[in-house]
Every structure is written in structure tokens, then in C-alpha cells.
C-alpha positions in Angstrom: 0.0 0.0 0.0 1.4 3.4 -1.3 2.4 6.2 1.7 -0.1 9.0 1.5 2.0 12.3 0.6 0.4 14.5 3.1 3.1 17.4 2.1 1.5 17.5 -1.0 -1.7 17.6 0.0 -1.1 20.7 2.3 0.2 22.6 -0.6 -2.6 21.8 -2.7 -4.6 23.1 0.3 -2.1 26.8 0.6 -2.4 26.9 -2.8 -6.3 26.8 -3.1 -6.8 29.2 0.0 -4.4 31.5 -1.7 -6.3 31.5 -4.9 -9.3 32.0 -2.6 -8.1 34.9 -1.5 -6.8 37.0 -4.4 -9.9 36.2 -5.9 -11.5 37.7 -3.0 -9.3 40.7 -3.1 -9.9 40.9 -6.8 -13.4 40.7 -6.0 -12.8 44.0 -3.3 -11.0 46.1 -5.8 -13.7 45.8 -8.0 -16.9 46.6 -6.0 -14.5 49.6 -4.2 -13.6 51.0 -7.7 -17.3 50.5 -8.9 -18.4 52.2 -5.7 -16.0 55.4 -6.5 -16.3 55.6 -9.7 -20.2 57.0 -9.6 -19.3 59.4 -6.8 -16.8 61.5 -8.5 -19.0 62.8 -11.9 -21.7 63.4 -9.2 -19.5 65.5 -7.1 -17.9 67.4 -10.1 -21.6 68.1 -11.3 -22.4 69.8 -7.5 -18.7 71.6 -7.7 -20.3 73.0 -11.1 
């Protein structure tokens, strides 16, 4: 019976939280740039 290679299991594991997480981040950027990005024009407009 083969050896289970549990070191490469926990790296599958760091890898998939990590993608996880720069998804998540992506994710963040997105929604905050989104979010700014309609604020601005309407602030210019009641500068104006």
C-alpha cells in the first residue's frame, strides 16, 4: 500500500486558500472601484 503524501496535500490546500483569496481581493478592488467611480462625476456636477 502506497504512503499517503500528506506534504502535498497541504500545498494543494495553501495553494487553493491563496487563490481563494486573491480572488476575494480581486473581488474588493472591484466593488470599491465600482463604488468610487459614480461618486466622483456626481461630485464634479455639484462643484459646477
Amino acid at each position: 500500500m502506497a504512503k499517503p503524501n500528506y506534504q502535498f496535500d497541504k500545498r494543494q490546500r495553501e495553494l487553493k486558500k491563496a487563490k481563494a483569496q486573491e480572488e476575494k481581493r480581486q473581488k474588493k478592488r472591484i466593488r470599491d472601484a465600482a463604488e468610487a467611480s459614480p461618486e466622483e462625476p456626481t461630485s464634479a456636477a455639484d462643484a459646477a
